[in-house]
C-alpha positions as protocol buffer text, in pm:
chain_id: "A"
residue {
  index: 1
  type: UNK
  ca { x: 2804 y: -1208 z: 233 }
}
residue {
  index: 2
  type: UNK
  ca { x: 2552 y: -1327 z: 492 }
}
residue {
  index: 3
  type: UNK
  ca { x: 2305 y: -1066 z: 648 }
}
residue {
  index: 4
  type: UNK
  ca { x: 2082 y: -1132 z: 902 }
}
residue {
  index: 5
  type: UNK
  ca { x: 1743 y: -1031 z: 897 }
}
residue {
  index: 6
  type: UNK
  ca { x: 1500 y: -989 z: 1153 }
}
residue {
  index: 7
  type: UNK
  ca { x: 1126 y: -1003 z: 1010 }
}
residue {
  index: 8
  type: UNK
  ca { x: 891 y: -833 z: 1192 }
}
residue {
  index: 9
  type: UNK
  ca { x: 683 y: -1044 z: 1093 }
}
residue {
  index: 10
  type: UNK
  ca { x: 602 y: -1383 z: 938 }
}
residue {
  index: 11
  type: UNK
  ca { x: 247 y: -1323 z: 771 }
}
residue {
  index: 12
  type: UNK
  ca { x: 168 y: -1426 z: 454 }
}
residue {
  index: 13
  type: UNK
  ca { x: 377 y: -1162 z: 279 }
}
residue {
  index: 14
  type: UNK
  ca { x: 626 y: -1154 z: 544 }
}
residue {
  index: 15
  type: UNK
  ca { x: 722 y: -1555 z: 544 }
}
residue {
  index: 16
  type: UNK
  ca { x: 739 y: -1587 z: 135 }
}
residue {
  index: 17
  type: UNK
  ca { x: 985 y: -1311 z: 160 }
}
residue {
  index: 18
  type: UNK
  ca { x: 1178 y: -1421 z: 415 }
}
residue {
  index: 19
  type: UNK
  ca { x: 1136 y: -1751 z: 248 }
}
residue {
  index: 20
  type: UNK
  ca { x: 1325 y: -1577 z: -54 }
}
residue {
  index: 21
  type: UNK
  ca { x: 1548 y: -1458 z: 187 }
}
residue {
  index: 22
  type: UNK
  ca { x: 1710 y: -1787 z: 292 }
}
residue {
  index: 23
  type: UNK
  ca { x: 1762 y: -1913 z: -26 }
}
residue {
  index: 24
  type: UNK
  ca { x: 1980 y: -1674 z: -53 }
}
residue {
  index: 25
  type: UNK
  ca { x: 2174 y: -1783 z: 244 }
}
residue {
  index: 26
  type: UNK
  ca { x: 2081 y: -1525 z: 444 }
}
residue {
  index: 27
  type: UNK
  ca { x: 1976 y: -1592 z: 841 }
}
residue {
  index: 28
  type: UNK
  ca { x: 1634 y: -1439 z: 895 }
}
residue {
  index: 29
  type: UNK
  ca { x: 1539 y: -1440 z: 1279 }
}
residue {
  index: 30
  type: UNK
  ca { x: 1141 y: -1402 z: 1376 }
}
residue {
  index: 31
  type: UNK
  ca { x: 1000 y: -1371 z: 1710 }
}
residue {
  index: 32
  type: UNK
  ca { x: 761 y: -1673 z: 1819 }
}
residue {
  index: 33
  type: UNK
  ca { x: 636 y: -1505 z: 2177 }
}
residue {
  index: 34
  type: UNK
  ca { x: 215 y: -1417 z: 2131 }
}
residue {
  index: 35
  type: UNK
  ca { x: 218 y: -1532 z: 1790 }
}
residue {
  index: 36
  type: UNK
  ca { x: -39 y: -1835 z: 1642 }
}
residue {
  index: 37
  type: UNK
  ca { x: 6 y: -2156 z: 1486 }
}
residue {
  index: 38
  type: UNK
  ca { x: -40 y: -2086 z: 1196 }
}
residue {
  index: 39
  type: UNK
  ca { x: 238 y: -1830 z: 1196 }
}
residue {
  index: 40
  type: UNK
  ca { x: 484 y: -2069 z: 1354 }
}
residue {
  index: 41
  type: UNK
  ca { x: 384 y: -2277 z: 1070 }
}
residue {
  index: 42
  type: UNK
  ca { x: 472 y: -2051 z: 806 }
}
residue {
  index: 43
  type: UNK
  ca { x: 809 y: -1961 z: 1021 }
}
residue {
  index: 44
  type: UNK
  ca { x: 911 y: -2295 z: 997 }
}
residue {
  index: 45
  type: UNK
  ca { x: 822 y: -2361 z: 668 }
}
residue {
  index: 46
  type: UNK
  ca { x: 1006 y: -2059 z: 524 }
}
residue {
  index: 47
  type: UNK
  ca { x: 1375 y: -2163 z: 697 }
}
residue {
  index: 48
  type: UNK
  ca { x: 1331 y: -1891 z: 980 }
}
residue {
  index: 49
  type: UNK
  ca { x: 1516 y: -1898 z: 1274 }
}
residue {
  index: 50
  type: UNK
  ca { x: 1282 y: -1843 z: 1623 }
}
residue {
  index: 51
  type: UNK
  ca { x: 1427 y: -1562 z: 1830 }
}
residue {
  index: 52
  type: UNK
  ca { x: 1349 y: -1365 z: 2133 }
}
residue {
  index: 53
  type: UNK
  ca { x: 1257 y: -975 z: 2066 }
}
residue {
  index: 54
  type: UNK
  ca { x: 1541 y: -839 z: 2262 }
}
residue {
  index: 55
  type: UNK
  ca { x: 1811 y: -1062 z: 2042 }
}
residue {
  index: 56
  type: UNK
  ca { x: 1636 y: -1045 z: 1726 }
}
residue {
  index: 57
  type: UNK
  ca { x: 1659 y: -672 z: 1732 }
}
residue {
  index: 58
  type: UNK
  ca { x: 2034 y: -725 z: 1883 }
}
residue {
  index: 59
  type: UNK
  ca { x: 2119 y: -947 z: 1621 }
}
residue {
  index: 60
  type: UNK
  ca { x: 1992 y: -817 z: 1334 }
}
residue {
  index: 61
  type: UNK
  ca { x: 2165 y: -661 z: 1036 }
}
residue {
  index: 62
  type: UNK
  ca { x: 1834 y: -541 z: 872 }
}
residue {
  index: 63
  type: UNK
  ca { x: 1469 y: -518 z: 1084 }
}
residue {
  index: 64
  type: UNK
  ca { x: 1204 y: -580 z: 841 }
}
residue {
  index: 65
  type: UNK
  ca { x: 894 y: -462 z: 940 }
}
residue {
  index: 66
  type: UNK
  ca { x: 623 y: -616 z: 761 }
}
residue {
  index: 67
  type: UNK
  ca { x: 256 y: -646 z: 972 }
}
residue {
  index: 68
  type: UNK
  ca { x: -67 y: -530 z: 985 }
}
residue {
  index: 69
  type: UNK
  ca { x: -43 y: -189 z: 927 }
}
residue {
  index: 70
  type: UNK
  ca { x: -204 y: -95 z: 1221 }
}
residue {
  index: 71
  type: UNK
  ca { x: 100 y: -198 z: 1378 }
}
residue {
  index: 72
  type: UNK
  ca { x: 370 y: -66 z: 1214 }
}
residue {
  index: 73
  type: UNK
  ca { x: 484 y: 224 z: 1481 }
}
residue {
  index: 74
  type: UNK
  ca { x: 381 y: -25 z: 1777 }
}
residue {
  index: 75
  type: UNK
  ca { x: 609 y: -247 z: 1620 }
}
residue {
  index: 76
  type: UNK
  ca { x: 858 y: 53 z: 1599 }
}
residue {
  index: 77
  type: UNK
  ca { x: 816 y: 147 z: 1881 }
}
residue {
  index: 78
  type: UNK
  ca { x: 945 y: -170 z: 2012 }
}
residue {
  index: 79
  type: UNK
  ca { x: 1233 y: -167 z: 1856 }
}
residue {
  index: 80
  type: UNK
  ca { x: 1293 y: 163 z: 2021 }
}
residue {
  index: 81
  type: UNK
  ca { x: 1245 y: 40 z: 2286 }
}
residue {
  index: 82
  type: UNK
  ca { x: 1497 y: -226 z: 2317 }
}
residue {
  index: 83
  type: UNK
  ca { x: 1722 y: 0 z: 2148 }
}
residue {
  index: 84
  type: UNK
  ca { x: 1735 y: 24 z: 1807 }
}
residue {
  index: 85
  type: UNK
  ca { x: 1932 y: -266 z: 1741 }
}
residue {
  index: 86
  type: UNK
  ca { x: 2304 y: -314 z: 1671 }
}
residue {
  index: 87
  type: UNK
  ca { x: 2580 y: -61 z: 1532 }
}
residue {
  index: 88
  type: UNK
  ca { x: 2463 y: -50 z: 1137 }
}
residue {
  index: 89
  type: UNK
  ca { x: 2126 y: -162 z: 1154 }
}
residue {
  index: 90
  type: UNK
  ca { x: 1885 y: -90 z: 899 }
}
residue {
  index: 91
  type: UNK
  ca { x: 1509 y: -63 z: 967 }
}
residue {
  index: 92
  type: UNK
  ca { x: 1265 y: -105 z: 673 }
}
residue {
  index: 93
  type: UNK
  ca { x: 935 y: -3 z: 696 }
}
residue {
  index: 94
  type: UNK
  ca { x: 783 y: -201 z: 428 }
}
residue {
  index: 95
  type: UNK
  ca { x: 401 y: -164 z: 563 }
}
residue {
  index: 96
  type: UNK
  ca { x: 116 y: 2 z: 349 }
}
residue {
  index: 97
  type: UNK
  ca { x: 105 y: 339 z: 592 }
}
residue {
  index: 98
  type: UNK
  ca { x: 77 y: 698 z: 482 }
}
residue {
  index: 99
  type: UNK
  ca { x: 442 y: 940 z: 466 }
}
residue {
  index: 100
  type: UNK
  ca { x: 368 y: 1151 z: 740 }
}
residue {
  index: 101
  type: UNK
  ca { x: 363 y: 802 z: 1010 }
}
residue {
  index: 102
  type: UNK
  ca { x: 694 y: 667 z: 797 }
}
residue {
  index: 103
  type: UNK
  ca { x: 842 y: 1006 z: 880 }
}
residue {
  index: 104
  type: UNK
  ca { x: 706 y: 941 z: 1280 }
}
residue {
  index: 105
  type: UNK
  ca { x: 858 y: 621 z: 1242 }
}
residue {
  index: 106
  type: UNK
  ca { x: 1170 y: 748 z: 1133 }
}
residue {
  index: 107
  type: UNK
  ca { x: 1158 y: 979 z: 1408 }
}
residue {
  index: 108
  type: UNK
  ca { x: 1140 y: 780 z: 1643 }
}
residue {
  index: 109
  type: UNK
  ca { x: 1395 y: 565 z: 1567 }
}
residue {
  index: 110
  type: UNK
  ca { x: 1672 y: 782 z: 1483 }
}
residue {
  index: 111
  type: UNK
  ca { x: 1958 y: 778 z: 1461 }
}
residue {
  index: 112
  type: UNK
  ca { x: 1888 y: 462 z: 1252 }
}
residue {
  index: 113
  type: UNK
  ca { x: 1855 y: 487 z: 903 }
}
residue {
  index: 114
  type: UNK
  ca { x: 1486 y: 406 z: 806 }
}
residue {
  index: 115
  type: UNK
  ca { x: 1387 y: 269 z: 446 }
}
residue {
  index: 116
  type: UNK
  ca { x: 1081 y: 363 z: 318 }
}
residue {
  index: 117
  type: UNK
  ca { x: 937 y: 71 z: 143 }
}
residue {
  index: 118
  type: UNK
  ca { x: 623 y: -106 z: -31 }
}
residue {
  index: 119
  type: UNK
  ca { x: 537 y: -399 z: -183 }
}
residue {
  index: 120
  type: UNK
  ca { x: 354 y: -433 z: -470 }
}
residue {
  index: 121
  type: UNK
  ca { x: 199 y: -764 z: -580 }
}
residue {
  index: 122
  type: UNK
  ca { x: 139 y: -1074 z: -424 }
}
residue {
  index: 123
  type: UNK
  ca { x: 393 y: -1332 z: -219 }
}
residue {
  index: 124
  type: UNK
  ca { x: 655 y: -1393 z: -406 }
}
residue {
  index: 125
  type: UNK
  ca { x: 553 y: -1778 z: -440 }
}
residue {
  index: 126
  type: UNK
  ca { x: 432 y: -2002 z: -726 }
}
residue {
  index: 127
  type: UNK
  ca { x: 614 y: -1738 z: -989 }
}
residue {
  index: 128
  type: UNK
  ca { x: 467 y: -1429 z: -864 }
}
residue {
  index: 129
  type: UNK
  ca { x: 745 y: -1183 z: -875 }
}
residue {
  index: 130
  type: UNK
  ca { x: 629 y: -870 z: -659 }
}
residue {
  index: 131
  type: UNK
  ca { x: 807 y: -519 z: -669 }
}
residue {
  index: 132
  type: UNK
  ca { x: 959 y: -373 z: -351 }
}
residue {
  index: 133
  type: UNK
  ca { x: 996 y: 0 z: -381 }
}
residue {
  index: 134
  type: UNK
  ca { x: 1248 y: 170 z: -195 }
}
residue {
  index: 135
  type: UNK
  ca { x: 1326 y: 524 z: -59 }
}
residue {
  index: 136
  type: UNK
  ca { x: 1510 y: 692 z: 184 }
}
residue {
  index: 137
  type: UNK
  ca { x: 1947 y: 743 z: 223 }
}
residue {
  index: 138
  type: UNK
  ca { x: 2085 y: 586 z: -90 }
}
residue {
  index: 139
  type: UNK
  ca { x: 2389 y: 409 z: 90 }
}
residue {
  index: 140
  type: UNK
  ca { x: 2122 y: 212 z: 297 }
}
residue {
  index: 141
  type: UNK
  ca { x: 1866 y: 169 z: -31 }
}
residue {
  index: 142
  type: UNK
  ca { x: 2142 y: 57 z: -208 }
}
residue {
  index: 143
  type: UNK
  ca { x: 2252 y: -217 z: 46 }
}
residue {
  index: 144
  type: UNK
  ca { x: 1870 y: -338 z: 95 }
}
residue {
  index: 145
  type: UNK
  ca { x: 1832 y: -370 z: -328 }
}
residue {
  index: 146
  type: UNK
  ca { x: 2136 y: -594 z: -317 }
}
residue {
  index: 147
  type: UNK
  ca { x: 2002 y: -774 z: -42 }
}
residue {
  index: 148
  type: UNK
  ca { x: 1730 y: -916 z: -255 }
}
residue {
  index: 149
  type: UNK
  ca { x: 1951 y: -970 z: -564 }
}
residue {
  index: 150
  type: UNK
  ca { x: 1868 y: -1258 z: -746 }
}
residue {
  index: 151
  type: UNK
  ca { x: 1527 y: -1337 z: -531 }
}
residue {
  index: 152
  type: UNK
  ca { x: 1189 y: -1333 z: -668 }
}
residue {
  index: 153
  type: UNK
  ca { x: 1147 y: -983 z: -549 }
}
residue {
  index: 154
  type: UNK
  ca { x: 1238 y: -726 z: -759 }
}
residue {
  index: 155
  type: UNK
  ca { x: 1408 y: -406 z: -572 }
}
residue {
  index: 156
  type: UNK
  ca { x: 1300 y: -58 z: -699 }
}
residue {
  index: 157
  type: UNK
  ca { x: 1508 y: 261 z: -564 }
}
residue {
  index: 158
  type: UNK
  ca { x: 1280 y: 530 z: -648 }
}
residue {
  index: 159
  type: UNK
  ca { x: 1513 y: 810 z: -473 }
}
residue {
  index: 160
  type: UNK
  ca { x: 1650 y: 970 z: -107 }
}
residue {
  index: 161
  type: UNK
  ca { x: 1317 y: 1086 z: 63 }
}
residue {
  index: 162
  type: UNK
  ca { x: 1154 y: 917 z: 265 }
}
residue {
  index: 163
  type: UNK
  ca { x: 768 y: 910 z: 190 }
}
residue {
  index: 164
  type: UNK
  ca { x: 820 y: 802 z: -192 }
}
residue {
  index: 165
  type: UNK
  ca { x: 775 y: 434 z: -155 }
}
residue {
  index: 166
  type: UNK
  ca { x: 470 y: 452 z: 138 }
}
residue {
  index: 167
  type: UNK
  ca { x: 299 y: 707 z: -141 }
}
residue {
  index: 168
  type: UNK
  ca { x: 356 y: 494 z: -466 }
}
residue {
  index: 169
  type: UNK
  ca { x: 148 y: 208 z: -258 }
}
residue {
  index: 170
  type: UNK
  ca { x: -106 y: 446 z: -125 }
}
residue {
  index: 171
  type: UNK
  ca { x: -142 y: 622 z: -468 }
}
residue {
  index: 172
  type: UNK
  ca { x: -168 y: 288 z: -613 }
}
residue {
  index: 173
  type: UNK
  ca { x: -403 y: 53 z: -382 }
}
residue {
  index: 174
  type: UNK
  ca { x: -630 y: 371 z: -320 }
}
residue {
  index: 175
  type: UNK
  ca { x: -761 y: 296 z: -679 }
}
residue {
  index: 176
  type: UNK
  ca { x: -695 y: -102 z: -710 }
}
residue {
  index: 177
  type: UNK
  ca { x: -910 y: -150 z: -367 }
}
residue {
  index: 178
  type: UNK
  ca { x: -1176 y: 136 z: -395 }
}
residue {
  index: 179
  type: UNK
  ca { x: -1230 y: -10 z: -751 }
}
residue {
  index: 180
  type: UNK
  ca { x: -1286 y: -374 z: -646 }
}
residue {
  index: 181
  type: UNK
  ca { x: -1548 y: -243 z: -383 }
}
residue {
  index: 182
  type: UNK
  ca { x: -1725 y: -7 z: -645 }
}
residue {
  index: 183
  type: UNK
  ca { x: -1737 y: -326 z: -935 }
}
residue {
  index: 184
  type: UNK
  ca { x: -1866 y: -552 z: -551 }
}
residue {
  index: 185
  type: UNK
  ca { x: -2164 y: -293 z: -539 }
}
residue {
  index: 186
  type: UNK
  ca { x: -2208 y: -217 z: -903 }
}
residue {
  index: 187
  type: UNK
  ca { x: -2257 y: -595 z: -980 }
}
residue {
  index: 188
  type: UNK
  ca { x: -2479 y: -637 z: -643 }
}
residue {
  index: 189
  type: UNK
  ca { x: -2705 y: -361 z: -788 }
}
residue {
  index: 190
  type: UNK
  ca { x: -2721 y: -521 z: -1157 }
}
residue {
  index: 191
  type: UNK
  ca { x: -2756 y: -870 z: -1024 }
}
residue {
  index: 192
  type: UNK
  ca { x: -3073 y: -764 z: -790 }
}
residue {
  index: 193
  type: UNK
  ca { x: -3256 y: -606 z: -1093 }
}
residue {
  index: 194
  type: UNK
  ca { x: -3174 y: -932 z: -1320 }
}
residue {
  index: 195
  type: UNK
  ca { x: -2904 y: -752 z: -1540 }
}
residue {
  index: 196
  type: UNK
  ca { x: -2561 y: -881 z: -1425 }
}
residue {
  index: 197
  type: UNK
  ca { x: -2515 y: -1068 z: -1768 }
}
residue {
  index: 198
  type: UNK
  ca { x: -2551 y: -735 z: -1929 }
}
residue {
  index: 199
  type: UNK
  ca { x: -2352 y: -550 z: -1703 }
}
residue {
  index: 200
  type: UNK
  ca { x: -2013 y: -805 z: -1798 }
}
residue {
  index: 201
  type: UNK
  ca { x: -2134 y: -771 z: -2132 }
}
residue {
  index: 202
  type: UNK
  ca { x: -2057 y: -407 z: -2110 }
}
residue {
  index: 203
  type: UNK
  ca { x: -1725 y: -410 z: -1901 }
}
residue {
  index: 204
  type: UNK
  ca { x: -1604 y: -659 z: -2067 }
}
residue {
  index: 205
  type: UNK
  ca { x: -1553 y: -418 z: -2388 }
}
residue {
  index: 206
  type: UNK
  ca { x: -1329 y: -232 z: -2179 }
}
residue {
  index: 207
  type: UNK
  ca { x: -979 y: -369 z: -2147 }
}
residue {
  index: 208
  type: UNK
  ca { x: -762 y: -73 z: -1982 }
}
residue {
  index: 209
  type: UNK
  ca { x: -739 y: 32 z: -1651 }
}
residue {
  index: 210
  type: UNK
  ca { x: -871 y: 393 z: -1622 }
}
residue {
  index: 211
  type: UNK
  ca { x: -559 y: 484 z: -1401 }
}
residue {
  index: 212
  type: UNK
  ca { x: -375 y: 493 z: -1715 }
}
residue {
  index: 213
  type: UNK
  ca { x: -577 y: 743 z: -1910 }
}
residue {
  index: 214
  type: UNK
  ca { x: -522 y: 1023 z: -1752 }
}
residue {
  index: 215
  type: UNK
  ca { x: -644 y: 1243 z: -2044 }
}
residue {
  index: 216
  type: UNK
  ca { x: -976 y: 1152 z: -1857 }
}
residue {
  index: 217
  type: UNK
  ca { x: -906 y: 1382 z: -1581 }
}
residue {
  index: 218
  type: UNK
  ca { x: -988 y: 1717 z: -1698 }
}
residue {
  index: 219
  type: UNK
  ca { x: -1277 y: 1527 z: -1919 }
}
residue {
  index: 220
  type: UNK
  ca { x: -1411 y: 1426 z: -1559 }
}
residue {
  index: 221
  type: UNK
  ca { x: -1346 y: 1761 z: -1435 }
}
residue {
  index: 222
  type: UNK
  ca { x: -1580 y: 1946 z: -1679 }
}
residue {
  index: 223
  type: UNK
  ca { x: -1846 y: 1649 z: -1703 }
}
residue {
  index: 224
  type: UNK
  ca { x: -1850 y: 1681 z: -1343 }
}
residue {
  index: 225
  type: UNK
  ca { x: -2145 y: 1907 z: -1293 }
}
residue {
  index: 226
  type: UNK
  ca { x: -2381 y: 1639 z: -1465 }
}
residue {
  index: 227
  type: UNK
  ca { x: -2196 y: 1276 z: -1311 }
}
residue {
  index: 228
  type: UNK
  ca { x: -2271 y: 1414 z: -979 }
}
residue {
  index: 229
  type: UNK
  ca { x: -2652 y: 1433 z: -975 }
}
residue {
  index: 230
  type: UNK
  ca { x: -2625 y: 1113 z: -1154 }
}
residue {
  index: 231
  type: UNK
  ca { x: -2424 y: 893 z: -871 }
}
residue {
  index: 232
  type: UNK
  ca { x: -2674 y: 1075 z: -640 }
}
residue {
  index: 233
  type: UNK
  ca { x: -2966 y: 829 z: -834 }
}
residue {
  index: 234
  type: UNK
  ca { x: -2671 y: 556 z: -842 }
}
residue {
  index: 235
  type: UNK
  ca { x: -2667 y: 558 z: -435 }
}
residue {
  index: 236
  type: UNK
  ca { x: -3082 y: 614 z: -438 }
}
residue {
  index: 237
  type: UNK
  ca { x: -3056 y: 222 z: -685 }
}
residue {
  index: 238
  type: UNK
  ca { x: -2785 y: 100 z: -431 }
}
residue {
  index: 239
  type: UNK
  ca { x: -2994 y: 199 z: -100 }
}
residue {
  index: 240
  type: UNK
  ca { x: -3279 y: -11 z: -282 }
}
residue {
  index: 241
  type: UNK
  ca { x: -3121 y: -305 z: -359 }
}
residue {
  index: 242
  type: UNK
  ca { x: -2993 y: -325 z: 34 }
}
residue {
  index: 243
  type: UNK
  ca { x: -2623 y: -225 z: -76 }
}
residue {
  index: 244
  type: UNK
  ca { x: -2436 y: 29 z: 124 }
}
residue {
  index: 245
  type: UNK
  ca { x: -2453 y: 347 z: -54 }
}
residue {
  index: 246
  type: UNK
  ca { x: -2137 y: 597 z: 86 }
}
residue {
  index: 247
  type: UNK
  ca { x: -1928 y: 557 z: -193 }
}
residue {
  index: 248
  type: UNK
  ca { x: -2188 y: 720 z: -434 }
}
residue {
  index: 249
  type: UNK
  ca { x: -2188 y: 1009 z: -197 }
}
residue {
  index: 250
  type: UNK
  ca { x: -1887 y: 1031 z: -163 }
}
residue {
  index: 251
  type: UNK
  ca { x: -1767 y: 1039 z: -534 }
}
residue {
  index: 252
  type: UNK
  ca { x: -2064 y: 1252 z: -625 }
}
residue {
  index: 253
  type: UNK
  ca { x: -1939 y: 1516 z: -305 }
}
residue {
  index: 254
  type: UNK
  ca { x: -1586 y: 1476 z: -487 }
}
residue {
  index: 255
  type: UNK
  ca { x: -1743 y: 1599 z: -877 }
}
residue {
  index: 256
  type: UNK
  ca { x: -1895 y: 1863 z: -673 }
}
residue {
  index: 257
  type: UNK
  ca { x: -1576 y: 2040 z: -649 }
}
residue {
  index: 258
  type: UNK
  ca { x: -1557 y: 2092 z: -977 }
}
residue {
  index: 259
  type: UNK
  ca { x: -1907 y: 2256 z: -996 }
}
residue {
  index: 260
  type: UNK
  ca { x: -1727 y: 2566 z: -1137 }
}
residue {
  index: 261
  type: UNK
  ca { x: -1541 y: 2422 z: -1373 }
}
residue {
  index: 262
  type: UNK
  ca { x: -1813 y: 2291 z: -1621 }
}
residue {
  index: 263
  type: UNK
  ca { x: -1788 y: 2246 z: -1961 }
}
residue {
  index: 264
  type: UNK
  ca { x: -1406 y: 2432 z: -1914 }
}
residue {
  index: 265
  type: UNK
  ca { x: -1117 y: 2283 z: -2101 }
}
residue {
  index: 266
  type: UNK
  ca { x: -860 y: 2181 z: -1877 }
}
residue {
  index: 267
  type: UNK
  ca { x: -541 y: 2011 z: -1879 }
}
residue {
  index: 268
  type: UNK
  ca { x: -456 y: 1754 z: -1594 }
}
residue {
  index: 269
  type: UNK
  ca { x: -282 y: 2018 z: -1366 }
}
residue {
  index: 270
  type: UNK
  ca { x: -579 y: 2271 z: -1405 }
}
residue {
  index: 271
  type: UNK
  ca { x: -810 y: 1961 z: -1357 }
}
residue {
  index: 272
  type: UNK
  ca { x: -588 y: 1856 z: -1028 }
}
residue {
  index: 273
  type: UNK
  ca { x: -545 y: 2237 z: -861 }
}
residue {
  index: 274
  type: UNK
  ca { x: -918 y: 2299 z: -886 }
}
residue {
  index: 275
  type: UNK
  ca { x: -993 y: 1988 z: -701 }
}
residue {
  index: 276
  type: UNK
  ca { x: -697 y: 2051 z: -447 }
}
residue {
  index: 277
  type: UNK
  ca { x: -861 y: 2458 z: -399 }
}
residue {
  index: 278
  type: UNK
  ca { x: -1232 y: 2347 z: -353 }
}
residue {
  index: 279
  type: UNK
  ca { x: -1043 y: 2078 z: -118 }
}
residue {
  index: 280
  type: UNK
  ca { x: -854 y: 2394 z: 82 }
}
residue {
  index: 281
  type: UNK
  ca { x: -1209 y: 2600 z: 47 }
}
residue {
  index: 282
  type: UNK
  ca { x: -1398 y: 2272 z: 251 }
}
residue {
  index: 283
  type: UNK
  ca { x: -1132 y: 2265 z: 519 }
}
residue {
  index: 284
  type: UNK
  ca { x: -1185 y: 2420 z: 858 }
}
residue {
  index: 285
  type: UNK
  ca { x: -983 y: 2762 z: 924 }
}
């Protein structure tokens, strides 16, 4: 059966997808109006259909929001606006925002059923096969995994509440991204003191990701007390070599919530409750 899509909107992200879309034989409508060249370019080169806001939204089957996401409750909001689209219209919020503005989202546009979504991995182009998580009513989940049946995305329900999805990419890209920036410093610091060749040397014995080890939690947790003092020297090397320095502080203010904790045994829980009370203990009352 043939759906119509509106994207909200034709990025790089948004295009391949809706790119993957029309293969499919689906009709996916964008809106031209304020947008550049080079997103018209990718509009047309994807099979999408130019449309006015006020009949995409009227038109649409499915409103796929996928922009900056900065924009994502402007964009919304919109919607709203024009109201909400036709009888059965789905709304999926597939931008990389926090739960709590998915559930404003949702808010505002009920009664429309909202999907909480995320991507993870890049375009689906050149035989990159990214994962689109999916949460919210199951009836509506259901209908947007179908939808990309057979594409180069691969559909992931992960359950009925909304927030699931918008956390999963959160959870995941707060590590991925922070990590990239840390190895961007650690490598500036190396390189200005003549030891970058060492420094790959080193890393290069590692193979696995951290994220999976999660036995390193507690060891973190009760190594803390010493780590700390030592990132404090880590920003003092970064400052030096003209690199910014917050993220030091930062994870060294982090291992100082664990200050009581030294040398304890722990198991990840333990580990994760005593940072979450030190956490409750900084807050205002």
């Amino acid at each position: 059966m043939t759906v119509t899509i509106g994207l909200l909107h034709p990025g790089s992200m948004g295009s391949a997808f809706g790119a993957q879309l029309c293969a499919r034989g689906h009709i996916v409508l964008w809106c031209p109006d304020g947008r550049s060249d080079a997103t018209r370019s990718r509009a047309e080169q994807a099979g999408l259909e130019p449309e006015a806001l006020p009949e995409l939204v009227s038109r649409s089957d499915v409103l796929l929001s996928l922009c900056p996401p900065a924009a994502a409750e402007e964009t919304a909001a919109q919607v709203a606006e024009l109201g909400k689209g036709g009888a059965g219209t789905i709304y999926v919020e597939a931008n990389a925002v926090s739960p709590s503005r998915v559930q404003r989202i949702a808010d505002r546009l009920a009664p429309i059923p909202v999907i909480d979504a995320a991507v993870v991995g890049s375009p689906p182009v050149g035989g990159k096969y990214p994962t689109l998580y999916l949460s919210g009513p199951s009836k509506q989940a259901d209908r947007i995994a179908d939808l990309f049946a057979g594409t180069d995305v691969r559909p992931h329900v992960l359950g009925d509440s909304i927030g699931k999805a918008s956390a999963l990419k959160l959870a995941y890209s707060s590590y991925q991204k922070v990590s990239r920036v840390l190895a961007a410093v650690a490598y500036g610091a190396a390189e200005t003191y003549g030891v970058a060749d060492e420094l790959l040397e080193i890393a290069a014995k590692r193979t696995r990701s951290y994220l999976v080890e999660t036995d390193y939690i507690p060891k973190t947790a009760a190594r803390a007390w010493r780590w700390g003092p030592e990132l404090e020297d880590a920003a003092a090397l970064l400052a030096d070599a003209g690199l910014p320095d917050s993220l030091m502080h930062a994870a060294a203010a982090t291992l100082a919530r664990w200050d009581d904790n030294r040398d304890q045994r722990l198991d990840v829980a333990g580990a994760l409750e005593a940072l979450r009370a030190q956490g409750n203990l900084d807050s205002p009352s």
